[in-house]
C-alpha positions as CSV (number, residue, x, y, z in Angstrom):
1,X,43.4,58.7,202.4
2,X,43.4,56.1,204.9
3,X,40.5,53.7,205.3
4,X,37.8,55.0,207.7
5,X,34.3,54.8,208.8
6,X,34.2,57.9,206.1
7,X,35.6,55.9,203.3
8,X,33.3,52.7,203.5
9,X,31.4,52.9,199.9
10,X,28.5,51.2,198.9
11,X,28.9,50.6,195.2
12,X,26.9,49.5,192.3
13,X,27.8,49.4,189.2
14,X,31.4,47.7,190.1
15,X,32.0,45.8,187.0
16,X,30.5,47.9,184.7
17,X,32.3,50.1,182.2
18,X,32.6,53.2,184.5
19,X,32.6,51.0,187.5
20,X,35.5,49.0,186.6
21,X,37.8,51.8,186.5
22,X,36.4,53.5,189.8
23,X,37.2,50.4,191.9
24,X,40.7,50.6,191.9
25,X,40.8,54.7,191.7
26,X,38.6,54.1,195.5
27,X,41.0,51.3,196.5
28,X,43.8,53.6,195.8
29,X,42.4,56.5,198.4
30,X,42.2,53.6,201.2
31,X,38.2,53.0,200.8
32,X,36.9,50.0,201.5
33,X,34.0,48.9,199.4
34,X,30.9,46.3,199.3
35,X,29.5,45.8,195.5
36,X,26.1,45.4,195.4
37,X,26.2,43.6,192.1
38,X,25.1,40.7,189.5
39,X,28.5,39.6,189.1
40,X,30.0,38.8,193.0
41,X,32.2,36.1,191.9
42,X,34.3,38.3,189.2
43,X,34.3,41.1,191.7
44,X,35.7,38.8,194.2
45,X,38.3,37.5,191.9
46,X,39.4,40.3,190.7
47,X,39.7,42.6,193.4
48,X,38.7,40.5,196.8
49,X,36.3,43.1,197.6
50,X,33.2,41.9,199.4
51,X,30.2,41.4,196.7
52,X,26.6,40.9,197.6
53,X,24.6,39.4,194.6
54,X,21.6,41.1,193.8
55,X,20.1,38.4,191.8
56,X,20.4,35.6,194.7
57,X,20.1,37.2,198.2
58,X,16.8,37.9,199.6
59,X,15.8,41.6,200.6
60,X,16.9,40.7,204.5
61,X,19.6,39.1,203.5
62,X,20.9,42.1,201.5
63,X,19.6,44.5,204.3
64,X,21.7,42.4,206.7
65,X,25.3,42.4,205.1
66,X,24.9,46.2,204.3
67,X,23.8,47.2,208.0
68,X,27.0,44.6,208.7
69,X,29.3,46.4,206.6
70,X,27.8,50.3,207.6
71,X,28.1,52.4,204.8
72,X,29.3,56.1,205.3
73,X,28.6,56.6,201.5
74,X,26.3,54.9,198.5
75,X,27.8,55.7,194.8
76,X,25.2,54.4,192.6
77,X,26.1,53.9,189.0
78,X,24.8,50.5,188.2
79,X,21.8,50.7,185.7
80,X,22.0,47.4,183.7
81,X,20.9,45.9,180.0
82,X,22.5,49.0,178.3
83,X,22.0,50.0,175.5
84,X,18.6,48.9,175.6
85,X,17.2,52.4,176.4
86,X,13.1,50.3,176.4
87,X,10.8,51.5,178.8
88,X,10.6,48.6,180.7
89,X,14.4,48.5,181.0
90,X,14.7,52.1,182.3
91,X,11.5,51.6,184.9
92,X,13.0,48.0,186.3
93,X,16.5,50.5,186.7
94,X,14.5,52.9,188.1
95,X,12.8,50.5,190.7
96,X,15.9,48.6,191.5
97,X,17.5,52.2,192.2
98,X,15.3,53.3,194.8
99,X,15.4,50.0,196.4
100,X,19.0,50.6,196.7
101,X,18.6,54.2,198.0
102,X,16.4,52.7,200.4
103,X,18.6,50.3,201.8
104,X,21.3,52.9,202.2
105,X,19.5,55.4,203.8
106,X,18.3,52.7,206.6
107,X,22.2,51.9,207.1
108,X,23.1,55.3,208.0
109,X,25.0,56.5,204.9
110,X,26.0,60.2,205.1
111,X,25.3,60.9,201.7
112,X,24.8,59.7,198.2
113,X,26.2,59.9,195.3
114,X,24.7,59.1,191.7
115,X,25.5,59.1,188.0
116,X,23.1,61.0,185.8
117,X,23.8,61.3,182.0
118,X,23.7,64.7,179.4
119,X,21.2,62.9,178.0
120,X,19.0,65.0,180.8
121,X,19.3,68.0,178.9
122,X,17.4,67.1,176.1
123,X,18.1,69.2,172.6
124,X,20.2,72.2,174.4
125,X,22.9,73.4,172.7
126,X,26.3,75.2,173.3
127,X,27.7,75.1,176.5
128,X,25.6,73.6,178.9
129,X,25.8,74.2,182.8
130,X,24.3,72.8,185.5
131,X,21.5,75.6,186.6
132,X,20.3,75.2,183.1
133,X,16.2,73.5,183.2
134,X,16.4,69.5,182.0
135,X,14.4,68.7,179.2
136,X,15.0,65.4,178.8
137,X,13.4,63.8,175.4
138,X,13.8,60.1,176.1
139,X,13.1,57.3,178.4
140,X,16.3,57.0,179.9
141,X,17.2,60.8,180.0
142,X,13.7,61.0,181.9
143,X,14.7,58.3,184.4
144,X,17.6,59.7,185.1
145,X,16.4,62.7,185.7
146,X,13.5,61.1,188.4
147,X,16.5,60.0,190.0
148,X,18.0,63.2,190.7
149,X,15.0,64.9,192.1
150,X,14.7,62.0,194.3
151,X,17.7,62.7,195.6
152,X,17.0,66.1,195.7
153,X,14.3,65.5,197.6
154,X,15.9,62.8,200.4
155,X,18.5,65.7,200.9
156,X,15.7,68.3,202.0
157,X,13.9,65.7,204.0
158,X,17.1,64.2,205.8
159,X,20.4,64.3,206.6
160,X,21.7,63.0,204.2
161,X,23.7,64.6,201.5
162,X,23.5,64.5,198.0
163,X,25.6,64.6,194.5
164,X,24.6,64.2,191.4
165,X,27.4,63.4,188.3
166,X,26.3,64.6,185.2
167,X,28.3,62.2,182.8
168,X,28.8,63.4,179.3
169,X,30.0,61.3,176.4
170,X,32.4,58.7,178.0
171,X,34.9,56.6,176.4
172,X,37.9,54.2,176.5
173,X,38.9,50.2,177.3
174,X,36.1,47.8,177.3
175,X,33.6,50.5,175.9
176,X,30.6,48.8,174.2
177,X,31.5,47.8,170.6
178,X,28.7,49.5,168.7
179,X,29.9,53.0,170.4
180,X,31.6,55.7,168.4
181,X,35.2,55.1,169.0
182,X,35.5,51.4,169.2
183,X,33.3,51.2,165.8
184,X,35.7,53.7,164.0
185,X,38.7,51.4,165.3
186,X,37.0,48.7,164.1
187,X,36.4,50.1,160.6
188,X,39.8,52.3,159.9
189,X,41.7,48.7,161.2
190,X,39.8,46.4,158.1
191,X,40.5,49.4,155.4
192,X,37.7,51.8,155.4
193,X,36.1,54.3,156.7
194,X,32.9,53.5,159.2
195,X,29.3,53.7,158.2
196,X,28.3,56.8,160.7
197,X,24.8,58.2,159.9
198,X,25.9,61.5,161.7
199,X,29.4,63.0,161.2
200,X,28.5,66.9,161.5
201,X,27.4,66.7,165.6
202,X,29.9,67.6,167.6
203,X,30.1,66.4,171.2
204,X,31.7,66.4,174.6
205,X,34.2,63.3,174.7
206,X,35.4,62.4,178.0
207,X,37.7,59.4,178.9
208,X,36.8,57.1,181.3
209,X,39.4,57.5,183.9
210,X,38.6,61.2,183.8
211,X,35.1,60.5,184.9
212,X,36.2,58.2,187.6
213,X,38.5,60.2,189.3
214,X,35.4,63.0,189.3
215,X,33.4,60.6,190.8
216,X,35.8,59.2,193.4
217,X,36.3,62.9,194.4
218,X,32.8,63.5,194.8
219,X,32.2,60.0,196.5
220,X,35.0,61.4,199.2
221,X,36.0,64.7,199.2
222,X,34.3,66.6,201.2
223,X,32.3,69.6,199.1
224,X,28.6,71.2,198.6
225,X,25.8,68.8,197.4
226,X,24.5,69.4,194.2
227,X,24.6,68.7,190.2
228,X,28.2,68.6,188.7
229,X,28.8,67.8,185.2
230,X,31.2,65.5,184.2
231,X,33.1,66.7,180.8
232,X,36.0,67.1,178.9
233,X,34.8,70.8,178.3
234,X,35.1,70.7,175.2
235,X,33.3,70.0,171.5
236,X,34.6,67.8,169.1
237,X,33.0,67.1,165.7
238,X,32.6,63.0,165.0
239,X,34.1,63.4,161.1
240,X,37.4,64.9,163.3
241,X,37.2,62.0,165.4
242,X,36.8,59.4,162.7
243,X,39.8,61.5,160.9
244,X,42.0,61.3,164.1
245,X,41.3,57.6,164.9
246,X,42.4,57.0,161.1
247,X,45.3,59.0,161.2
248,X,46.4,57.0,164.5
249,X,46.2,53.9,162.5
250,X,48.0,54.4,159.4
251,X,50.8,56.1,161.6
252,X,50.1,59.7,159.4
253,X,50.0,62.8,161.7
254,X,50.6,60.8,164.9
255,X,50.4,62.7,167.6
256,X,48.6,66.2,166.0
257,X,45.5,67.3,168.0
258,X,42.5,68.0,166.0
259,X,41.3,71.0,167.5
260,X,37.9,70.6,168.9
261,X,35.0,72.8,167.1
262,X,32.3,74.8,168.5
263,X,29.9,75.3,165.8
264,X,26.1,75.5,165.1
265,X,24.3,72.2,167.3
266,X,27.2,71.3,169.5
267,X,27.0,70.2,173.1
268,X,29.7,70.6,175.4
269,X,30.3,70.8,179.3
270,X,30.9,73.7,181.6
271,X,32.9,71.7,184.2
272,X,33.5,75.0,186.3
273,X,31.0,73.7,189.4
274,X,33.3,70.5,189.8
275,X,36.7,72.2,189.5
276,X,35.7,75.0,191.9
277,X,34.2,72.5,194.5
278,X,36.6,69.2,194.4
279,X,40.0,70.7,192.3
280,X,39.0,68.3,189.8
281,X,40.1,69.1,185.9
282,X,40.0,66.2,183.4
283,X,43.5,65.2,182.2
284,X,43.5,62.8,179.1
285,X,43.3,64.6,175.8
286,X,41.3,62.8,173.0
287,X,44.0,62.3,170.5
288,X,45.6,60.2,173.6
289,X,42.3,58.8,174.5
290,X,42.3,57.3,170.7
291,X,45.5,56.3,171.9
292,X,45.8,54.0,174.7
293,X,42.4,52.5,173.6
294,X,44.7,51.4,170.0
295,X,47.8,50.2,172.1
């Protein structure tokens, strides 16, 4: 795809853990991007994209460069001080997002893209799709879920278009230390096994680059509006994930799959809605996942 008044994304989020890897996927498709962000002069640096710092520029000086730059699209997927999950954290996010949404909207964007979190359908189990009714059971999960039917609501009221990415359990480089995979690296690499306090729950692991490429398709591909969850499609249980990272390790069963496990109080996506709209299927398998993350 060639750059375009249709491919000029307004991003945050750019040097986060999802963020990071979109970037390049975008830069790749011939977008050109403007990073609202915290971080401008690592953004610069490392991929000479132009950065707007949140932390320094006034709100006219921020509503200047954007109008400047005139967005076709906003992907929104910064929400920063993760993992702490506080109630003040996840209103400040929530502020800070609709100021953004704001902004965008008096640009001109065409529509808007944001990334939600499973966490939005509280204690359902099985196979969860995306007419199911959110019943989220935390701050964040609530947050998130404000933000949606925002969006919901801009779309009925405007012009605008709207998607929403329903991002399941992501993983892979750079992934927070205290998460699931990197703490079983961690733990299998100095001799033992990690101290988990839940090893039975089985859940939808999806690799990072497979959620960015679903989110560059739905930031340009043209498609419906709507809620499209973003998941390997599949349940795995974290003792079979703590077996397969050790197994990796030692060099015994290299390359076996562990079969994911659907079983009593799993959670795993139906990613039909996504496939069926954009062509997009996730490609990295866990076991190689676990892989690239231990080369």
């Amino acid at each position: 795809m060639g750059s375009s008044s249709e491919s000029r994304i307004l991003l945050t989020g750019a040097s986060g853990f999802i963020g990071q890897v979109v970037v390049p996927l975008l830069m790749s498709e011939g977008a050109e991007i403007m990073a609202l962000t915290t971080n401008p002069t690592e953004v610069v640096e490392r991929w000479g994209i132009e950065a707007v710092d949140l932390l320094q520029s006034t709100d006219k000086a921020m509503r200047d460069r954007i109008d400047a730059f005139s967005p076709s699209v906003l992907l929104h997927l910064g929400w920063s001080g993760l993992p702490d999950y506080s109630a003040d954290a996840c209103l400040a996010n929530l502020a800070s997002s609709i100021q953004v949404i704001r902004m965008a909207l008096a640009s001109g964007v065409s529509r808007i893209v944001g990334a939600g979190s499973c966490w939005e359908y509280g204690d359902l189990q099985g196979e969860l799709s995306e007419h199911m009714p959110t019943v989220p059971t935390s701050m964040f999960a609530q947050s998130k879920s404000c933000l949606r039917q925002l969006l919901s609501s801009v779309e009925q009221e405007t012009s605008v278009g709207t998607r929403w990415a329903r991002i399941f359990y992501a993983y892979g480089p750079e992934q927070r230390e205290g998460s699931l995979i990197p703490t079983t690296i961690k733990a299998w690499r100095a001799g033992s096994a990690p101290d988990l306090r839940d090893t039975q729950s089985a859940i939808d692991l999806i690799h990072v680059e497979d959620v960015a490429s679903g989110l560059v398709a739905l930031t340009l591909r043209s498609g419906p509006s709507g809620i499209f969850n973003l998941g390997s499609g599949a349940a795995t249980r974290v003792s079979d994930v703590v077996e397969l990272v050790r197994a990796q390790i030692t060099g015994e069963d290299r390359g076996t799959e562990i079969k994911a496990r659907v079983e009593d109080g799993a959670t795993w996506a139906n990613v039909d809605a996504i496939h069926r709209s954009f062509g997009w299927t996730p490609r990295i398998s866990l076991p190689e996942g676990i892989g690239r993350m231990l080369a």
